[in-house]
PyMOL Python script that loads the backbone (N, CA, C, O; Angstrom):
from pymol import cmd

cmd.read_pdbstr("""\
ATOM      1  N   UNK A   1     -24.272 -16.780  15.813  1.00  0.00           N
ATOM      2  CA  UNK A   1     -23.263 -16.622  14.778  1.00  0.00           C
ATOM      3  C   UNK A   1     -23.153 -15.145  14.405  1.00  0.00           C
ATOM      4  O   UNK A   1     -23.772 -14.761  13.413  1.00  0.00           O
ATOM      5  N   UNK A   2     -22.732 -14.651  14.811  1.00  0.00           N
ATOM      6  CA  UNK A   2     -21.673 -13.339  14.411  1.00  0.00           C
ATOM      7  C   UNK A   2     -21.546 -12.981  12.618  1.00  0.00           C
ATOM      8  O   UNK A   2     -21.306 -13.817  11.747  1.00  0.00           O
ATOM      9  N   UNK A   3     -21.771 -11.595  12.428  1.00  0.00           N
ATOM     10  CA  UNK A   3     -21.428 -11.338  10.796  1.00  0.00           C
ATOM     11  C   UNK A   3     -20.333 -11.048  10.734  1.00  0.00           C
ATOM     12  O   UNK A   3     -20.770 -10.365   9.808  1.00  0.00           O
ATOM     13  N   UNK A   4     -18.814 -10.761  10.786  1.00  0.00           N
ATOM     14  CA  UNK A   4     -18.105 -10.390  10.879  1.00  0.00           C
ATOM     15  C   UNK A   4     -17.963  -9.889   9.333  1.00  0.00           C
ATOM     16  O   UNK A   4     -18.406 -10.619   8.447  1.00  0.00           O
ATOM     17  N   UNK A   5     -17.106  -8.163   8.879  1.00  0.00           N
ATOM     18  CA  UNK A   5     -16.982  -8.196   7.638  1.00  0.00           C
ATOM     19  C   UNK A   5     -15.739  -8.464   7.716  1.00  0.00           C
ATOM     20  O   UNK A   5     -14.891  -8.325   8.597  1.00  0.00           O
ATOM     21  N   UNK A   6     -15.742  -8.863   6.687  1.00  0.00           N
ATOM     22  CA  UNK A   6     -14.401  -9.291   5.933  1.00  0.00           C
ATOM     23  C   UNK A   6     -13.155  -8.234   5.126  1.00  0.00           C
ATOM     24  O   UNK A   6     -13.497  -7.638   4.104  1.00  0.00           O
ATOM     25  N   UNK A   7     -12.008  -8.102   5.560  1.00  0.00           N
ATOM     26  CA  UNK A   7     -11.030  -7.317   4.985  1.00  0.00           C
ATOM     27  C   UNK A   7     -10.635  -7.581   3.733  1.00  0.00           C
ATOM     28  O   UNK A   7     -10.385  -8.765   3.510  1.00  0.00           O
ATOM     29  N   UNK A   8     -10.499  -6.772   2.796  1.00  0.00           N
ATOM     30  CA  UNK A   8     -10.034  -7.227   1.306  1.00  0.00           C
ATOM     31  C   UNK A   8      -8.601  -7.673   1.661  1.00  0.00           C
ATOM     32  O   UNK A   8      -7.720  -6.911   2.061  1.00  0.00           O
ATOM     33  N   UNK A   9      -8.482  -8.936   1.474  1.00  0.00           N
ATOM     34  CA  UNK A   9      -7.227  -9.375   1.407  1.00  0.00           C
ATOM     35  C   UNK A   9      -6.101  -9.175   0.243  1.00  0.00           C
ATOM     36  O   UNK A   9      -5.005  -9.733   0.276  1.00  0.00           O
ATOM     37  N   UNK A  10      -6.546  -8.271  -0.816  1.00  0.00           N
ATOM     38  CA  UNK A  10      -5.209  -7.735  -1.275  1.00  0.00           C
ATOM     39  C   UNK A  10      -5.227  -6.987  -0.995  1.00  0.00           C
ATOM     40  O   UNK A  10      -4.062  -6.671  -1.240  1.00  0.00           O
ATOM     41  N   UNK A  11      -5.842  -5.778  -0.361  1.00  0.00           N
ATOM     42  CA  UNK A  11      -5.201  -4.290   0.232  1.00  0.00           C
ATOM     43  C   UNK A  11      -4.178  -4.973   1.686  1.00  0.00           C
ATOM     44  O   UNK A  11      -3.019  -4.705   2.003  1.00  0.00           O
ATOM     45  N   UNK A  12      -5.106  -5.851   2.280  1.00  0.00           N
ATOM     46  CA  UNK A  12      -3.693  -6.313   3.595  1.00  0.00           C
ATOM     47  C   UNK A  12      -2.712  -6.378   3.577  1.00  0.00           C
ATOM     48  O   UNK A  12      -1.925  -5.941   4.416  1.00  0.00           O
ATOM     49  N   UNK A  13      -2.350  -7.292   2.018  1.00  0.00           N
ATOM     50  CA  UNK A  13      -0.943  -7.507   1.724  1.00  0.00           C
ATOM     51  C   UNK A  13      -0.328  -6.085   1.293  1.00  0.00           C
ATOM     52  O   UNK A  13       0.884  -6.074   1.507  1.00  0.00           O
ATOM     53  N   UNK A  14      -0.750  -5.030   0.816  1.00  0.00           N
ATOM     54  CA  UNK A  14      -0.098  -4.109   0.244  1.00  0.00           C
ATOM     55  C   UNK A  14      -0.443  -3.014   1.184  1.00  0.00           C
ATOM     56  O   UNK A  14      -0.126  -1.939   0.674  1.00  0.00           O
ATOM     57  N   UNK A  15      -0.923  -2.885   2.255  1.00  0.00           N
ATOM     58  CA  UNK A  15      -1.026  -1.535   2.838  1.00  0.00           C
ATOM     59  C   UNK A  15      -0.852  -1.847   5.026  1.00  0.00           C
ATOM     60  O   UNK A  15      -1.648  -2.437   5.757  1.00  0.00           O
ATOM     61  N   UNK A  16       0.248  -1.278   5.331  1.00  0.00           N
ATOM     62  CA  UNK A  16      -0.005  -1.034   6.670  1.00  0.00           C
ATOM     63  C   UNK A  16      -0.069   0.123   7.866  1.00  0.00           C
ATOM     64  O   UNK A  16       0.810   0.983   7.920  1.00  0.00           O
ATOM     65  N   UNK A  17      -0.877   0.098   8.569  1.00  0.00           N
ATOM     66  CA  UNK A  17      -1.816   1.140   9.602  1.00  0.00           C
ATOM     67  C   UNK A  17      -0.418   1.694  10.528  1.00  0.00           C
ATOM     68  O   UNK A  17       0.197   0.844  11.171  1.00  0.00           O
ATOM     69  N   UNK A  18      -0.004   2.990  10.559  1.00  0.00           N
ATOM     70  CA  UNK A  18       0.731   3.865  10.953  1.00  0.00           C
ATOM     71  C   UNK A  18       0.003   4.418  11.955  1.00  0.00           C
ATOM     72  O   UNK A  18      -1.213   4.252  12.051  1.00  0.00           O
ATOM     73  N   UNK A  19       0.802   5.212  12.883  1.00  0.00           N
ATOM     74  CA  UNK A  19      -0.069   6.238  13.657  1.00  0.00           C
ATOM     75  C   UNK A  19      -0.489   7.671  12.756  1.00  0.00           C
ATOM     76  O   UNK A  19      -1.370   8.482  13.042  1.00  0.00           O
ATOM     77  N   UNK A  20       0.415   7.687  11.619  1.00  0.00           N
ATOM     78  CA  UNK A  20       0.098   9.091  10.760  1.00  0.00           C
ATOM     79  C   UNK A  20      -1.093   8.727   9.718  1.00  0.00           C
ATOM     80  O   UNK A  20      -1.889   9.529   9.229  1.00  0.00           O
ATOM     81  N   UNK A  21      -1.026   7.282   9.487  1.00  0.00           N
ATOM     82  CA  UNK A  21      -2.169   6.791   8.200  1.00  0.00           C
ATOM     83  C   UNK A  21      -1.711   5.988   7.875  1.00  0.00           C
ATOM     84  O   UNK A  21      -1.398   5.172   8.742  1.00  0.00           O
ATOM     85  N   UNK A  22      -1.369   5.678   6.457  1.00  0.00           N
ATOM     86  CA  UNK A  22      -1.405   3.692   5.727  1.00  0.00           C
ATOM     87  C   UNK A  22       0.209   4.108   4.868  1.00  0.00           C
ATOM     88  O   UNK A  22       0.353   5.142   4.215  1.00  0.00           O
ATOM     89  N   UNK A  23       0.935   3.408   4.995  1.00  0.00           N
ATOM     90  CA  UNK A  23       2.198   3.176   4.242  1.00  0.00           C
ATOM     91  C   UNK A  23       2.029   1.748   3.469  1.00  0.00           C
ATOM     92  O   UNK A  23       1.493   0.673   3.737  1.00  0.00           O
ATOM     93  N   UNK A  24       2.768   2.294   2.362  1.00  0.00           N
ATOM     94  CA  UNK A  24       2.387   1.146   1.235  1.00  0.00           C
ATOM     95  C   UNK A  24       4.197   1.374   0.484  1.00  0.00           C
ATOM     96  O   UNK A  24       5.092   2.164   0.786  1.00  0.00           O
ATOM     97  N   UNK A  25       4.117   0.253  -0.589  1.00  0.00           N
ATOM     98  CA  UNK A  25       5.527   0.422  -1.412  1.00  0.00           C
ATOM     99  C   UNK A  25       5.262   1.042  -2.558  1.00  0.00           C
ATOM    100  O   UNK A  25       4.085   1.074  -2.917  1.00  0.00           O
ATOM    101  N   UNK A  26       6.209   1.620  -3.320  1.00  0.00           N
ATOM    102  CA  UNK A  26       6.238   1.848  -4.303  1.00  0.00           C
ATOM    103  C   UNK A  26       6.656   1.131  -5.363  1.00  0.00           C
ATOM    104  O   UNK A  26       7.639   0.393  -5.436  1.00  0.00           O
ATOM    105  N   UNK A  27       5.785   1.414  -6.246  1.00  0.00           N
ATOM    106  CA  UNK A  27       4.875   0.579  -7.042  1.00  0.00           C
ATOM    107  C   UNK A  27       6.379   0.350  -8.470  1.00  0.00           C
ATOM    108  O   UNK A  27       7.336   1.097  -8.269  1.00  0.00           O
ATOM    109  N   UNK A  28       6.473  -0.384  -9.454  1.00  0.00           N
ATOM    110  CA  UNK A  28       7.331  -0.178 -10.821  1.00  0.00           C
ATOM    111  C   UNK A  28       8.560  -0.968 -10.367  1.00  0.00           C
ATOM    112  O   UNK A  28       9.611  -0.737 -10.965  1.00  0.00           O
ATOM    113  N   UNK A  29       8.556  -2.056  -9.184  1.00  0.00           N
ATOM    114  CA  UNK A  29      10.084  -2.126  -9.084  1.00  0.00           C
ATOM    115  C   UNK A  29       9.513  -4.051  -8.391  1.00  0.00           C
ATOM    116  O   UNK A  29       9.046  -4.200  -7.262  1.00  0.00           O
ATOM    117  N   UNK A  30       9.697  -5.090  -9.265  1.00  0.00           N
ATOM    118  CA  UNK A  30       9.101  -6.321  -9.107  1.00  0.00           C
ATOM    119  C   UNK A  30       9.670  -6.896 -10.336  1.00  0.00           C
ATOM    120  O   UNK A  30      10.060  -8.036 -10.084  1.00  0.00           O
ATOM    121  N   UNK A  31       9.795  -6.702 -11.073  1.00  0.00           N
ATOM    122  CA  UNK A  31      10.656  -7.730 -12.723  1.00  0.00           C
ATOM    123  C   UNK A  31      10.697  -6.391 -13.414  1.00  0.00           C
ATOM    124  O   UNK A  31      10.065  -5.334 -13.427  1.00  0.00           O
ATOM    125  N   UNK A  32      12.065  -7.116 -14.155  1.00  0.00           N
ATOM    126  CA  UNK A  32      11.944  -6.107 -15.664  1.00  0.00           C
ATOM    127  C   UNK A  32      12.854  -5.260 -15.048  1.00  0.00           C
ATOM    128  O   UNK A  32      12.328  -4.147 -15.044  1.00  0.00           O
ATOM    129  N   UNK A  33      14.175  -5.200 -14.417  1.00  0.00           N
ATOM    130  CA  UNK A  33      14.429  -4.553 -13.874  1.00  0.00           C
ATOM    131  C   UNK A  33      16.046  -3.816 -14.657  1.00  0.00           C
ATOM    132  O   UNK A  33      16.526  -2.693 -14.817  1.00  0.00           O
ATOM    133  N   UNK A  34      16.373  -5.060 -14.929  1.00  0.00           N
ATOM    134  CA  UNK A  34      17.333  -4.451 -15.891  1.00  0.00           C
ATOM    135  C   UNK A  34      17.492  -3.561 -17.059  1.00  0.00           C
ATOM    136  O   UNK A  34      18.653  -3.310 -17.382  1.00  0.00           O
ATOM    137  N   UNK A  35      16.293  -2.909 -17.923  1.00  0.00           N
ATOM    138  CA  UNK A  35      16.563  -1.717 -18.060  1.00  0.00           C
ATOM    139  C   UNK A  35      16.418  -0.446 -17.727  1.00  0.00           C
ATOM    140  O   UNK A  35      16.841   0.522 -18.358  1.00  0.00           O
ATOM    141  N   UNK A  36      15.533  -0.447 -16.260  1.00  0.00           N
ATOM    142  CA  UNK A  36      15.814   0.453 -15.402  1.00  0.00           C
ATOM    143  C   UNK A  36      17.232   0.936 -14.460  1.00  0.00           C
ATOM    144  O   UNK A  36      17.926   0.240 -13.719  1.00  0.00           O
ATOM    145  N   UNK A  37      17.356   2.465 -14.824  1.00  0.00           N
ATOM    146  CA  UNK A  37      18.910   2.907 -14.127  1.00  0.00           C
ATOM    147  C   UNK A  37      18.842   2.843 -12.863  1.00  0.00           C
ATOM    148  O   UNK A  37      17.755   2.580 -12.350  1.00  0.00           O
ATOM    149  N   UNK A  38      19.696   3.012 -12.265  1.00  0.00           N
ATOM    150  CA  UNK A  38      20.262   2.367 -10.631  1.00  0.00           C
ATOM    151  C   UNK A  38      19.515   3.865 -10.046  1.00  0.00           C
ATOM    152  O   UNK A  38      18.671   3.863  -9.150  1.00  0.00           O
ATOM    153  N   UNK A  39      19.841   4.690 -10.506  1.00  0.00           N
ATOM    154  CA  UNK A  39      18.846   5.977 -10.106  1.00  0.00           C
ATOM    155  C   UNK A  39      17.290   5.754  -9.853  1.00  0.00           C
ATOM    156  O   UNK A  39      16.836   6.470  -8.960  1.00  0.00           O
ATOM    157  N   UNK A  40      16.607   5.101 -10.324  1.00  0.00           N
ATOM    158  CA  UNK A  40      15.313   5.194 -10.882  1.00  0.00           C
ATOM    159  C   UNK A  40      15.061   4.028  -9.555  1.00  0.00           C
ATOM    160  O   UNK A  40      14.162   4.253  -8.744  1.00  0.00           O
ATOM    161  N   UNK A  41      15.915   2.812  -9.431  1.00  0.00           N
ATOM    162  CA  UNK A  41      15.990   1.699  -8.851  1.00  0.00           C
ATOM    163  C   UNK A  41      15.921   2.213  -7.536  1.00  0.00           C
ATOM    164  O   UNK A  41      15.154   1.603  -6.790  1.00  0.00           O
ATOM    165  N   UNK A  42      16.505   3.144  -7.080  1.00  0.00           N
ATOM    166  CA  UNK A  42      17.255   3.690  -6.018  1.00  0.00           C
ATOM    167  C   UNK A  42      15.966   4.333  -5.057  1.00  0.00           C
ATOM    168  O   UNK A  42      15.570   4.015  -3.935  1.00  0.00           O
ATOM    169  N   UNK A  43      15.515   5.363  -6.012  1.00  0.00           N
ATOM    170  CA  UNK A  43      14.541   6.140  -5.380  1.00  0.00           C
ATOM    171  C   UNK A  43      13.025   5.515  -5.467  1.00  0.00           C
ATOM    172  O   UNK A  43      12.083   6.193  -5.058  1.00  0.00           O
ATOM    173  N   UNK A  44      12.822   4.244  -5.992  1.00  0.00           N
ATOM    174  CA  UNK A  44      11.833   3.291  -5.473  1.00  0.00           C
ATOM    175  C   UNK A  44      11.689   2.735  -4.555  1.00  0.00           C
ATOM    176  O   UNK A  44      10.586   2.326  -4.194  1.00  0.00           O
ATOM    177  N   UNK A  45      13.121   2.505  -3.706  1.00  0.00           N
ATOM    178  CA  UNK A  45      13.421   1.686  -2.798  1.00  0.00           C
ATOM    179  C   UNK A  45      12.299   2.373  -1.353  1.00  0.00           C
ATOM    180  O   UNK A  45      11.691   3.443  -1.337  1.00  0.00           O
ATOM    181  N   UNK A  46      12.350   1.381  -0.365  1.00  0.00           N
ATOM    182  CA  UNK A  46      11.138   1.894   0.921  1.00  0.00           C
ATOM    183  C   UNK A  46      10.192   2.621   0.624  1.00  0.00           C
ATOM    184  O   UNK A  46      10.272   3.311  -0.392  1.00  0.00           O
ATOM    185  N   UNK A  47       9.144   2.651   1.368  1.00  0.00           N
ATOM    186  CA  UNK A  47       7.807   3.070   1.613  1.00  0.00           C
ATOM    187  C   UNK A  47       7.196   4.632   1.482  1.00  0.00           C
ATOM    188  O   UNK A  47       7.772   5.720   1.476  1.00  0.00           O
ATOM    189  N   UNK A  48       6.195   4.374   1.410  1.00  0.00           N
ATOM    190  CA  UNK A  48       5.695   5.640   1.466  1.00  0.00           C
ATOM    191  C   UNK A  48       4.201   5.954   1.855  1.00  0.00           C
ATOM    192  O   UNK A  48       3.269   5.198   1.581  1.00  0.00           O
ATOM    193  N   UNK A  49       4.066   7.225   2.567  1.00  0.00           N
ATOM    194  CA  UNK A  49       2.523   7.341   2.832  1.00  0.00           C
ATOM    195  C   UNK A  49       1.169   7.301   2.296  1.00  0.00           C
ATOM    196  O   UNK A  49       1.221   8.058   1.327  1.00  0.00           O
ATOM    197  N   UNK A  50       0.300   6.963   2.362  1.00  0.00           N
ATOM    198  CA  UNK A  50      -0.989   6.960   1.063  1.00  0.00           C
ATOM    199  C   UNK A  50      -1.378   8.416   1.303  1.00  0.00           C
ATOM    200  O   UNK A  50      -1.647   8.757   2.455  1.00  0.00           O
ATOM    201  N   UNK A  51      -1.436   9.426   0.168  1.00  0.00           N
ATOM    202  CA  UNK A  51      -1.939  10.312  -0.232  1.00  0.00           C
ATOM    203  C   UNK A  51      -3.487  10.360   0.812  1.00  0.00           C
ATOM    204  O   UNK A  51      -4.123   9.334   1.055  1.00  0.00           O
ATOM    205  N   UNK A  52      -3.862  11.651   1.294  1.00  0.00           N
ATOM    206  CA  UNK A  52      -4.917  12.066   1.816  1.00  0.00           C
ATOM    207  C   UNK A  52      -6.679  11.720   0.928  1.00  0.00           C
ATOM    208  O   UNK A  52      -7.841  11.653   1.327  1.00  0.00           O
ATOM    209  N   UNK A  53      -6.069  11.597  -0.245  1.00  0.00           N
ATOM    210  CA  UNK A  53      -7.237  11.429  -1.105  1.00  0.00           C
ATOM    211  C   UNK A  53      -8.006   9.666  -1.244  1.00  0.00           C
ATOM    212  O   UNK A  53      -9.175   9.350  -1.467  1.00  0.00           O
ATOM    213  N   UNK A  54      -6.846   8.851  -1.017  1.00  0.00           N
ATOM    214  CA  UNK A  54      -6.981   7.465  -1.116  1.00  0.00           C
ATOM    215  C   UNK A  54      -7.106   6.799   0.282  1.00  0.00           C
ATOM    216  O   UNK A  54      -7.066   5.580   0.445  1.00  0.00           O
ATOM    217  N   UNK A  55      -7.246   7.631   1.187  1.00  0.00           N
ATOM    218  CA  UNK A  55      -7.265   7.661   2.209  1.00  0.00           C
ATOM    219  C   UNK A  55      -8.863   6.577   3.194  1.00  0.00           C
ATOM    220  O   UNK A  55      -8.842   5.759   4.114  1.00  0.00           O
ATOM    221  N   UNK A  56      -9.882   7.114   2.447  1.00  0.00           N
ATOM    222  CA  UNK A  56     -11.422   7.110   2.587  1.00  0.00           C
ATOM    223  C   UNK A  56     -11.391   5.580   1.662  1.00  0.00           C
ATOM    224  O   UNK A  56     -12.087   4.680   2.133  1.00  0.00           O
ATOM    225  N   UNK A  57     -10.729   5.324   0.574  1.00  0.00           N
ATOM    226  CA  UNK A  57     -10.964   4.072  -0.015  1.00  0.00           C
ATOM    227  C   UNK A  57      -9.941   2.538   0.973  1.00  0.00           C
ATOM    228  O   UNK A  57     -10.165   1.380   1.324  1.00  0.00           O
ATOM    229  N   UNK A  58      -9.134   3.261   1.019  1.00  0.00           N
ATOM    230  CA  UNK A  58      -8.505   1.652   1.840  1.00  0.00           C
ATOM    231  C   UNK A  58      -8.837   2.018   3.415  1.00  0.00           C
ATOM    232  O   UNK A  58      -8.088   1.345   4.125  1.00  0.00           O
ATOM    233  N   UNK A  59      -9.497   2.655   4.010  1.00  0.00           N
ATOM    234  CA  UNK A  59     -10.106   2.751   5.385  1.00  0.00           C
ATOM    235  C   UNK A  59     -11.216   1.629   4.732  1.00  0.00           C
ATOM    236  O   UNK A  59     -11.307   0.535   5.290  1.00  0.00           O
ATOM    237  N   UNK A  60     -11.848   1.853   3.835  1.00  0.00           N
ATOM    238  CA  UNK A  60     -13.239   0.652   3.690  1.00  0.00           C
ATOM    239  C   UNK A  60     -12.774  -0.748   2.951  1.00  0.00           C
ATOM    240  O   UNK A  60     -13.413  -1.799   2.906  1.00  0.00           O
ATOM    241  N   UNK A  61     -11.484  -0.465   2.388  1.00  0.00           N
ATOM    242  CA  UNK A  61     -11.147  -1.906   2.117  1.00  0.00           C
ATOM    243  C   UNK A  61     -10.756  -2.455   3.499  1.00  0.00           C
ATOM    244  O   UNK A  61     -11.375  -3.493   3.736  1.00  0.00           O
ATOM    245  N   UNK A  62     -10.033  -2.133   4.354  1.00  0.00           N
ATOM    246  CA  UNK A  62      -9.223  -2.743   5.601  1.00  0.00           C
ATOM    247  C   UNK A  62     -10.758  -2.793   6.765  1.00  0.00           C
ATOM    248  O   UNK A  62     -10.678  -3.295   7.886  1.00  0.00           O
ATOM    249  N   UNK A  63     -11.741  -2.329   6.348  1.00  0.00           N
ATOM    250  CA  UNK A  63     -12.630  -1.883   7.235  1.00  0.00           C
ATOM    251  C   UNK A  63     -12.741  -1.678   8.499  1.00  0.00           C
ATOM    252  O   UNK A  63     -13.268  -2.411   9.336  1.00  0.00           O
ATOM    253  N   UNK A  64     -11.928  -0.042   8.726  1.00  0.00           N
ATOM    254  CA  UNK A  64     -11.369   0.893   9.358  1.00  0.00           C
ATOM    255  C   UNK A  64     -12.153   1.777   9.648  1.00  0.00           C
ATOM    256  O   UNK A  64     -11.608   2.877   9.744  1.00  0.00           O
ATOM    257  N   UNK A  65     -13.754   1.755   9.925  1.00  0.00           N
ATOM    258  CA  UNK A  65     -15.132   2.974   9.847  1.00  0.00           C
ATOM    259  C   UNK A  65     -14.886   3.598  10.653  1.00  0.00           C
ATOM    260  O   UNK A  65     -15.599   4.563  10.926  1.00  0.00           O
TER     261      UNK A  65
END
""", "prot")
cmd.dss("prot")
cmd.show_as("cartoon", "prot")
cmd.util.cbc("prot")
cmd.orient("prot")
C-alpha cells in the first residue's frame, strides 16, 4: 500500500499549472454584484498569474516539490 499525499482540494479548484506558473481568478466578483460599476465588473473579468511570492505556498498545497 502506497502513501500517496494528498492535494488540498480547495487550492485545485481555484488554481491551474501554466508553463509560466499557476493562474487563478480574480477574486470580488461572485454575488453582490449590483452595486458594483460595469468598470470595476469589467476589469475583474479573466485570470491572472499568482504573484512570485505565493508561489512556494500553492506548489505545497498542489504538492508540486
Amino acid at each position: 500500500m502506497s502513501n500517496k499525499m494528498k492535494t488540498h482540494s480547495g487550492a485545485s479548484k481555484r488554481f491551474k499549472k501554466t508553463a509560466s506558473g499557476w493562474k487563478c481568478k480574480g477574486a470580488n466578483k461572485s454575488h453582490i454584484l449590483t452595486k458594483m460599476t460595469t468598470k470595476r465588473k469589467r476589469q475583474l473579468r479573466g485570470t491572472a498569474l499568482v504573484k512570485a511570492c505565493d508561489k512556494p505556498l500553492i506548489d505545497r498545497m498542489m504538492r508540486v516539490i
